[in-house]
N, C-alpha and C positions, 0 to 999 in steps of 0.2 A: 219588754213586758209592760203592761197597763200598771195604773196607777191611781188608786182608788183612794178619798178622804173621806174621812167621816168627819161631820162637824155634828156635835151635840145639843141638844136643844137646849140655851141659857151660854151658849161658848159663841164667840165673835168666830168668823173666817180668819183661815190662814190671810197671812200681809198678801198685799197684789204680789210685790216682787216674789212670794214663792209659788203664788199662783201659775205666774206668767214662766217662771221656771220651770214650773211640772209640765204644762204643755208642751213649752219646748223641747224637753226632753222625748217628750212623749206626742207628737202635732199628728196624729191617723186619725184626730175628732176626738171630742168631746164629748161632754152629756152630764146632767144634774137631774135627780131626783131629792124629790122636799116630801117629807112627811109630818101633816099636818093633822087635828082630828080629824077632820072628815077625807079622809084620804092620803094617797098617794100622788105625786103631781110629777111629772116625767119629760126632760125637755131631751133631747141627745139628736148627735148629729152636727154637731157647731165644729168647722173643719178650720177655722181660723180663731185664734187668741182672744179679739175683739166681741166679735160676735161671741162665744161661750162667755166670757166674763161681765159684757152687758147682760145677761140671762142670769147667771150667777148674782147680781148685784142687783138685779132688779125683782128677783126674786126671793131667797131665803133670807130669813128673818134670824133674827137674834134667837129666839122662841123655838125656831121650828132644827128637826131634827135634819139636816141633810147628806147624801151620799154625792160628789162631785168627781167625776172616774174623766183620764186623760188615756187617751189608747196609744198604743204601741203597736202596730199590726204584726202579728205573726204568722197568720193566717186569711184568709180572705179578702176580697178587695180594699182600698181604701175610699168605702161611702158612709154617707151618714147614718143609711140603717143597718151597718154593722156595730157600730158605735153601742157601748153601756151608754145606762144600765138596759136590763133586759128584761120585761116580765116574764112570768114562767104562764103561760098561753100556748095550747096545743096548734098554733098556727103562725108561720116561719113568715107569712105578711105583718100581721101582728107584732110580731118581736121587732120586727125592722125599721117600726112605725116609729117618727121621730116625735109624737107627741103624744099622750098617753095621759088619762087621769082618772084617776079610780081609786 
C-alpha cells in the first residue's frame, strides 16, 4: 500500500531518516506536489531515494503546503508515470505526466 504525507504550510518536513524509511518501505517511485498561491506544482516519478529527496528538498518551503506520496505497487507497471500524485484530467497521458503545474 502507498504512502502519502501531508506537510502543512508553517510545519518543517518529516527527519530525512523517516523520509528515507518510507521510501523503502515503499521504493515503486515517488512523487511531491507543493501548493503555493498561484498554483499547484507537481514533480512524480523519482524511482530511486536520492533523486526524490533532492526534489523534496529543493523544493518545499517551510510556507508552502505540501503532499509527498511513496508507492507501493499493486497494480500496474513499476514506471514513473504511474507514480502519485495524480491530476484529475480527462486524459490517461496527462495523468502520467511526470511534471505538471497549474
Amino acid at each position: 500500500m502507498c504512502l502519502a504525507i501531508y506537510k502543512p504550510a508553517g510545519v518543517g518536513l518529516p527527519s530525512d531518516k523517516k523520509l528515507r524509511r518510507a521510501f523503502r518501505a515503499n521504493p515503486d517511485g515517488a512523487g511531491v506536489a507543493v501548493c503555493r498561491k498561484d498554483g499547484v506544482w507537481v514533480r512524480k516519478g523519482f524511482m530511486n531515494v536520492a533523486d526524490w529527496l533532492r526534489c523534496v528538498y529543493e523544493t518545499v518551503r517551510e510556507q508552502d503546503h505540501a503532499l509527498l506520496h511513496v508507492r507501493l505497487a499493486t497494480h500496474g507497471d513499476k514506471v514513473p508515470g504511474l507514480c502519485h500524485p495524480f491530476p484529475v484530467v480527462p486524459s490517461y497521458e496527462q495523468m502520467r505526466a511526470t511534471k505538471l503545474d497549474g
